[in-house]
C-alpha positions as CSV (number, residue, x, y, z in Angstrom):
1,X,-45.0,-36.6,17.5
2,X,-41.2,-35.9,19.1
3,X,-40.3,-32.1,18.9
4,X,-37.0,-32.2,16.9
5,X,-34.7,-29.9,18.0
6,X,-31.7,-28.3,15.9
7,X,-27.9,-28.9,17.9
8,X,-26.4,-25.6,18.5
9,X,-23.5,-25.3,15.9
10,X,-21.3,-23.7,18.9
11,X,-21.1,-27.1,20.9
12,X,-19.8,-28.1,17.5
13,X,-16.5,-25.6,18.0
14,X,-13.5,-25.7,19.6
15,X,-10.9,-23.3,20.5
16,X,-8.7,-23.9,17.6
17,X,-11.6,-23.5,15.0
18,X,-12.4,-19.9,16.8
19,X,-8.6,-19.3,16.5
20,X,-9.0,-20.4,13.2
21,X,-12.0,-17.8,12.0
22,X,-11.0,-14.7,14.1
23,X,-7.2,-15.0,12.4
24,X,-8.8,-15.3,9.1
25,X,-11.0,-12.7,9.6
26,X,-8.6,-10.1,10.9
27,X,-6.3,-11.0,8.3
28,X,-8.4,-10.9,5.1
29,X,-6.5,-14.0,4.2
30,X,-6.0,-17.7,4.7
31,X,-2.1,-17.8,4.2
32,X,-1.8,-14.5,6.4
33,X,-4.1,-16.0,9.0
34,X,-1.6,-19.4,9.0
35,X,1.4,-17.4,9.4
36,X,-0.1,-15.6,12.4
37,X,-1.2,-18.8,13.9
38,X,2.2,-20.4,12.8
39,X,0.0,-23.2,11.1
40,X,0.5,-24.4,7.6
41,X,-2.0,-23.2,5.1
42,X,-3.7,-26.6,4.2
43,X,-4.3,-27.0,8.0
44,X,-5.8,-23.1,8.1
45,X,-7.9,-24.3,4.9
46,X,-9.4,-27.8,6.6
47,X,-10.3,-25.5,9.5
48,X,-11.8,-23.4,7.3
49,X,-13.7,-25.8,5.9
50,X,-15.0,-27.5,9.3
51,X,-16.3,-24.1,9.9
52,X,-18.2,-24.1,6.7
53,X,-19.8,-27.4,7.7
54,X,-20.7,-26.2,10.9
55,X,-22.3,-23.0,10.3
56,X,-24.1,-24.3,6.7
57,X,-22.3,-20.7,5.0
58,X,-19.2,-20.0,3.0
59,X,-17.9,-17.1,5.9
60,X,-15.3,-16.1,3.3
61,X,-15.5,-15.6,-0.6
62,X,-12.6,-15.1,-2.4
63,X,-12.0,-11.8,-3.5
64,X,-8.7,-10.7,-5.5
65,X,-5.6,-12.1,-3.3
66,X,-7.3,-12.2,-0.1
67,X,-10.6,-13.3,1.2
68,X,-13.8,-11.2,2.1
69,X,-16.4,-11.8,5.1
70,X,-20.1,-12.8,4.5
71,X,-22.6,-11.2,6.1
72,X,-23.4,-14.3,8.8
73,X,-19.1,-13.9,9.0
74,X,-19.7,-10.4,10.1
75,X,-22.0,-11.5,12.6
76,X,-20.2,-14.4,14.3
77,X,-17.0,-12.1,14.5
78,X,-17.6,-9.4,17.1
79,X,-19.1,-12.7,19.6
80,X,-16.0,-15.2,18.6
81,X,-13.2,-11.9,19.4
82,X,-15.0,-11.2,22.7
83,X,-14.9,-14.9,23.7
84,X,-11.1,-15.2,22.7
85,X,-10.5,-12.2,24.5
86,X,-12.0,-13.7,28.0
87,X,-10.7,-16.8,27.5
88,X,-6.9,-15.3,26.8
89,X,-7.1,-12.9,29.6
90,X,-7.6,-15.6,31.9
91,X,-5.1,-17.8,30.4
92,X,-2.6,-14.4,31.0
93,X,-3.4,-14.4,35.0
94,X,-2.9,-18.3,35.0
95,X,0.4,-18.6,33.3
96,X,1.4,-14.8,34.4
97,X,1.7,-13.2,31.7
98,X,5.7,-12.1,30.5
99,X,6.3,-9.9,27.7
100,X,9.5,-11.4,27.5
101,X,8.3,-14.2,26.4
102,X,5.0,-13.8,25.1
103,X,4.1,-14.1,21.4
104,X,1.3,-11.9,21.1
105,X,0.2,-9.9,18.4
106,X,0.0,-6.0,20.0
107,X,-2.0,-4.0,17.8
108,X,-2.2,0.1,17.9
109,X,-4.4,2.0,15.6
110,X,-3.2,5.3,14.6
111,X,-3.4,7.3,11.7
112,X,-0.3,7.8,8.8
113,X,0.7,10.8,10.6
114,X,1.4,8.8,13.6
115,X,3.0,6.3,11.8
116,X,5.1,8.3,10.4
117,X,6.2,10.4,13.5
118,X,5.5,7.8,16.6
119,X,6.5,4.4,15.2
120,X,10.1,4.8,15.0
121,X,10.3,5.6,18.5
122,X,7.5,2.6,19.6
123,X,9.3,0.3,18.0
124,X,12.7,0.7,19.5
125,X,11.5,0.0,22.9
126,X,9.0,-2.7,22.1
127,X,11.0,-5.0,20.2
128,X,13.6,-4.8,23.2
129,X,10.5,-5.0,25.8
130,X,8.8,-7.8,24.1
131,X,11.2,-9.6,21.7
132,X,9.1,-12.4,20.4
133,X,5.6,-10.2,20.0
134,X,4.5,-8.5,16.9
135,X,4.0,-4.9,17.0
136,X,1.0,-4.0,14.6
137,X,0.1,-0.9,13.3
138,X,-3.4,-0.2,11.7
139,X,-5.4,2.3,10.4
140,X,-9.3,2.6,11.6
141,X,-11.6,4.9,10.6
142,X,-13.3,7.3,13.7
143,X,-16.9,5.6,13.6
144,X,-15.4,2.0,13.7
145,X,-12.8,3.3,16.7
146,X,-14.9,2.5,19.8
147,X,-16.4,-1.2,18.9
148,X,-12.9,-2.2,17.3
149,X,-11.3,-1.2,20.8
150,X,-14.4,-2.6,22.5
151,X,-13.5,-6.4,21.0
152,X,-10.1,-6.1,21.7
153,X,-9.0,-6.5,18.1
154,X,-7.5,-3.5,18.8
155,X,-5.7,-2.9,22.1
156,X,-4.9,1.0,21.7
157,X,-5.5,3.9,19.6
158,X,-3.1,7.2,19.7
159,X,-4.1,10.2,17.8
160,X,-6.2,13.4,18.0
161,X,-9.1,11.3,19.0
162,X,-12.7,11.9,20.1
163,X,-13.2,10.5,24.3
164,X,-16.7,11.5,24.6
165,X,-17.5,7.9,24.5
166,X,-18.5,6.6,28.0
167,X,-16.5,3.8,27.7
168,X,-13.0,5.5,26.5
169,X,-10.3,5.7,29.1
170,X,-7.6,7.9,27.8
171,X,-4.1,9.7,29.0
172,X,-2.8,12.8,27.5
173,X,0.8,12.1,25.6
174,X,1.3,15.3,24.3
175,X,0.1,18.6,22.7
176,X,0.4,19.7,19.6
177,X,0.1,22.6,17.1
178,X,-0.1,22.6,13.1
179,X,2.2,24.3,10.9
180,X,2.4,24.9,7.3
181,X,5.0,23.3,4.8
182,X,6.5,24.3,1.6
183,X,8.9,23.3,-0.4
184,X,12.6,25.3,0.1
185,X,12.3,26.5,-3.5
186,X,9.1,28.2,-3.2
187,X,9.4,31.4,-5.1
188,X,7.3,33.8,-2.9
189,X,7.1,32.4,0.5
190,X,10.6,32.7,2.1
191,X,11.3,32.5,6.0
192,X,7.9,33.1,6.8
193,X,4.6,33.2,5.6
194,X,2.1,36.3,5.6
195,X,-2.2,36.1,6.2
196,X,-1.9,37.6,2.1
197,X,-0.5,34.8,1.1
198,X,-1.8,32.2,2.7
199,X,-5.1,33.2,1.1
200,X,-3.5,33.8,-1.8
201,X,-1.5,31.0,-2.8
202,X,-2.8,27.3,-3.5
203,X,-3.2,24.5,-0.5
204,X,-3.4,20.4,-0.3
205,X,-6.0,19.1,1.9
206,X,-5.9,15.9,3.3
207,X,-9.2,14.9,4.5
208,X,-8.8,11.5,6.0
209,X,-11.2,8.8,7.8
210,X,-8.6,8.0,10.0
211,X,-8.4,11.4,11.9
212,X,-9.3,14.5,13.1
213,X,-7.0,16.7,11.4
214,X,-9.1,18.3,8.4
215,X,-11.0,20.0,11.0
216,X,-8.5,22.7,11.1
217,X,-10.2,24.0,7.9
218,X,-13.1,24.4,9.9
219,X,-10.8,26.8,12.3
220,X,-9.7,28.7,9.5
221,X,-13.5,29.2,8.0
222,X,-14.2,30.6,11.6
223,X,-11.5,33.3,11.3
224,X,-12.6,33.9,7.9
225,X,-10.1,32.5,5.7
226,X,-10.6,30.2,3.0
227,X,-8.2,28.3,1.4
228,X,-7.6,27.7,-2.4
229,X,-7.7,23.8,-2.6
230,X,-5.4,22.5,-5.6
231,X,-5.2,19.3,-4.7
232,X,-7.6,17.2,-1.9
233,X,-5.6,13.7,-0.7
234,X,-6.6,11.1,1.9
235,X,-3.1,10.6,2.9
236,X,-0.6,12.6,4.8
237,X,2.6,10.0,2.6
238,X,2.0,11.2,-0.5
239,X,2.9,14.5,0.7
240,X,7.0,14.0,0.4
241,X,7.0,13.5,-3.1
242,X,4.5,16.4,-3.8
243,X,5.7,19.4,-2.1
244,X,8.9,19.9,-3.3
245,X,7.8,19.7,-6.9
246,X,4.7,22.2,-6.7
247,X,4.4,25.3,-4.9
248,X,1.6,24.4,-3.0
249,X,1.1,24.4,1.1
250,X,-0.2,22.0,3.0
251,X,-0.9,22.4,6.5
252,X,0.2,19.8,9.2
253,X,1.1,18.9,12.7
254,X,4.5,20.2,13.7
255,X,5.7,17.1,14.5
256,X,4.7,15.6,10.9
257,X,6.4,18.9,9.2
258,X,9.7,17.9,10.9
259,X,9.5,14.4,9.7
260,X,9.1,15.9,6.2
261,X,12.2,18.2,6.6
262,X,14.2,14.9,6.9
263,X,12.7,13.2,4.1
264,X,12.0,16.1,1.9
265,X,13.1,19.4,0.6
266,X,10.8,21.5,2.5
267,X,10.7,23.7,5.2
268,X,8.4,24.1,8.3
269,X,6.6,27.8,8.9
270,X,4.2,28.5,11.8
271,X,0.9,29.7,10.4
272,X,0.5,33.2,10.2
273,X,-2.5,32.9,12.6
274,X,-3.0,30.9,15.3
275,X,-4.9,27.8,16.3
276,X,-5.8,26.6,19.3
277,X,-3.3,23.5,20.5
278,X,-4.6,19.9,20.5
279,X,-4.1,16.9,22.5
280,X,-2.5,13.5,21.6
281,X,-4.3,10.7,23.4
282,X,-3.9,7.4,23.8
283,X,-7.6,5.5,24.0
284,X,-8.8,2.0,25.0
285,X,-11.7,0.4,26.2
286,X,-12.9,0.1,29.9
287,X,-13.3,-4.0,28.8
288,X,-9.4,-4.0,28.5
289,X,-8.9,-1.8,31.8
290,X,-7.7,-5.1,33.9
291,X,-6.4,-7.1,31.0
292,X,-2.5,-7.7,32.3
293,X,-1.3,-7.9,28.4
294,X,-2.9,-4.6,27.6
295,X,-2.4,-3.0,30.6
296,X,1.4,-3.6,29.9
297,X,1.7,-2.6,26.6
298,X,-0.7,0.7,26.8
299,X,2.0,1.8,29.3
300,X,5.0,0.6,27.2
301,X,2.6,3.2,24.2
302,X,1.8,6.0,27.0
303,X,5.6,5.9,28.5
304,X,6.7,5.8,25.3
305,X,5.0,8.2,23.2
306,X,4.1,10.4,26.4
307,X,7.9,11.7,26.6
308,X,9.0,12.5,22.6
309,X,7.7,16.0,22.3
310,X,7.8,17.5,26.0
């Protein structure tokens, strides 16, 4: 008897259908994954399909307005990112890459607080930097950080982030310090506030995946003072519309607390003890260290971000 052997369904690919999956993947969607690729949908849907027939499994079920990964998706994706990463970094040292010109997507993970207080200021120089690029903004959560960096689906992270990875390469940007916010019409706390009433009066916490920042709670256990929790949030943009309503405090990096002067009616106090400072990094992977596209734009971020609060 002949041994009949199964034809890898990779020899079955080409780069177009990788294009194809990673987009939809990264998207959650087959129209958003078209408009990325500047394909039309019906084209983004036959590919779709083609990958279906090769790989004998759905990849994507519908879910709501977008689509949602299988579990053999999950598995091709972190092998199809890394070979579209390879492939595109040598494609950048053939055709040299120019940011001018390039239409690549950039993508920097930060939390809201950095969206709030460091995109304004990204932006402005990007979109003059690289006109015809897309400047993305996403939110990861900490344990996901390292392998979303890793397959270059990411190409920098900014934050109060953890480096103890051995494969993190980081520059400082900045230090920082938290404050405290209240609204303006606060009925006890005036100019500043006191250790009594800090204890005393009622807090929002915002405990989020996306950062480090509810570990100042942990600092204010350690010098024995527990706060009263009214309300507990995820995100630092609800926090406009809230504070100037109740007479609550929320404590925050300074730089957030002067964003919310401008949009709010509340007012910035430093705490009435202190906390030790904390950096503001900006992370990638050692696999990106001598991609020429990310090696530009991490120093467009670290140039950028690095001189706003010196």
């Amino acid at each position: 008897m002949h041994k009949v052997t199964q034809a890898n369904p990779m020899k079955r690919l080409d780069l177009n259908l990788v294009r194809i999956y990673v987009s939809i993947y990264e998207a959650k969607s087959v129209s958003k994954a078209a408009a990325m690729l500047s394909m039309t949908q019906p084209s983004v849907s036959y590919g779709l399909a083609r990958l279906r027939d090769v790989f004998k499994d759905s990849l994507f079920e519908r879910m709501g307005r977008g689509v949602t990964p299988t579990k053999r998706a999950e598995e091709l994706y972190t092998q199809f990112r890394h070979a579209l990463n390879t492939i595109d970094e040598a494609l950048e040292d053939i055709d040299r890459f120019d940011p001018m010109t390039t239409r690549r997507v950039f993508r920097v993970a930060m939390s809201d607080v950095g969206s709030i207080c460091l995109t304004p200021s990204l932006l402005a120089k990007f979109h003059i930097a690289a006109p015809e690029s897309t400047l993305e903004i996403v939110q990861v959560k900490m344990d996901d950080l390292m392998d979303e960096l890793a397959s270059g689906h990411i190409d920098v992270a900014v934050g109060n982030l953890p480096i103890n990875h051995s494969s993190a390469r980081s520059e400082l940007l900045f230090k920082e310090r938290y404050v405290c916010v209240v609204s303006n019409n606060h009925p006890r706390i005036k100019k500043k506030i006191s250790t009594e009433q800090f204890i005393k009066e009622w807090h929002i916490d915002v405990v989020s995946p996306f950062s480090l920042h509810h570990q100042v709670d942990r600092r204010f256990r350690e010098i024995g003072i527990n706060r009263k929790v009214a309300l507990r949030v995820q995100h630092y943009g609800t926090l406009p519309t809230i504070l100037p309503k109740y007479e609550y405090i929320v404590t925050v990096p300074s730089a957030l607390g002067k964003a919310f002067e401008k949009l709010a009616d509340v007012k910035s106090l430093e705490l009435p003890t202190s906390t030790q400072h904390f950096d503001i990094r900006a992370v990638w992977h050692s696999k990106q260290q001598s991609s020429v596209s990310n090696s530009w734009f991490r120093n467009l971020v670290i140039e950028t971000l690095g001189s706003l609060y010196h």
